[in-house]
C-alpha positions as CSV (number, residue, x, y, z in Angstrom):
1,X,166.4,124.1,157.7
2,X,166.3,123.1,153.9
3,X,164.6,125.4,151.5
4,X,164.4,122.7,148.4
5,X,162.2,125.3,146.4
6,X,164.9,127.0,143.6
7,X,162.6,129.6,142.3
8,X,161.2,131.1,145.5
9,X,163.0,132.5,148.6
10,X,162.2,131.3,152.5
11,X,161.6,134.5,154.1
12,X,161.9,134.6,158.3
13,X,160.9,137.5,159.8
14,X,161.6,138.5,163.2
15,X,159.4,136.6,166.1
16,X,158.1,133.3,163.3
17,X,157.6,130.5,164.8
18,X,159.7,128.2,162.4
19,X,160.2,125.2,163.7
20,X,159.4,122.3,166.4
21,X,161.4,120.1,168.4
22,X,160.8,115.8,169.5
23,X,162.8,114.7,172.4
24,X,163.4,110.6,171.8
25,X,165.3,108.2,174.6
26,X,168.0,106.8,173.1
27,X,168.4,103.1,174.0
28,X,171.5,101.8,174.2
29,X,171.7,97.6,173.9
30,X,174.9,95.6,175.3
31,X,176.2,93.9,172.2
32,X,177.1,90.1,173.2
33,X,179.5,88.3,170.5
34,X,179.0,84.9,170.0
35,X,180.5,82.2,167.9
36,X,177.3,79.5,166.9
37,X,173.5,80.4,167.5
38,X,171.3,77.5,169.0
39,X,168.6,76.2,166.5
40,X,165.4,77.9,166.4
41,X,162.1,77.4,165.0
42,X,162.5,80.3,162.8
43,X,165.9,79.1,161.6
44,X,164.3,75.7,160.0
45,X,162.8,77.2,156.4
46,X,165.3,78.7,155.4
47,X,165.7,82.2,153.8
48,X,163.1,83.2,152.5
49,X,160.4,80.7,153.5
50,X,157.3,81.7,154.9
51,X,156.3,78.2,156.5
52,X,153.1,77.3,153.9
């Protein structure tokens, strides 16, 4: 925990409830190297096109 506020003190006294807690899956992906990409349809504008 991070008090950012310089002038005035964080005080925690004894049974405050201070904080919270997310559980998140972490995926994990299999990384596949290759050497060319096949065309796409996305891959025909160019960067930065938006097709109009």
């Amino acid at each position: 925990m991070i008090n950012l506020d310089r002038e005035n003190d964080f005080v925690i006294n004894k049974y405050d409830k201070i904080c919270q807690i997310v559980f998140k899956k972490i995926e994990e992906a299999e990384l596949i190297s290759a050497e060319e990409l096949d065309e796409s349809e996305r891959g025909t504008g160019g960067f930065g096109s938006t097709g109009k």
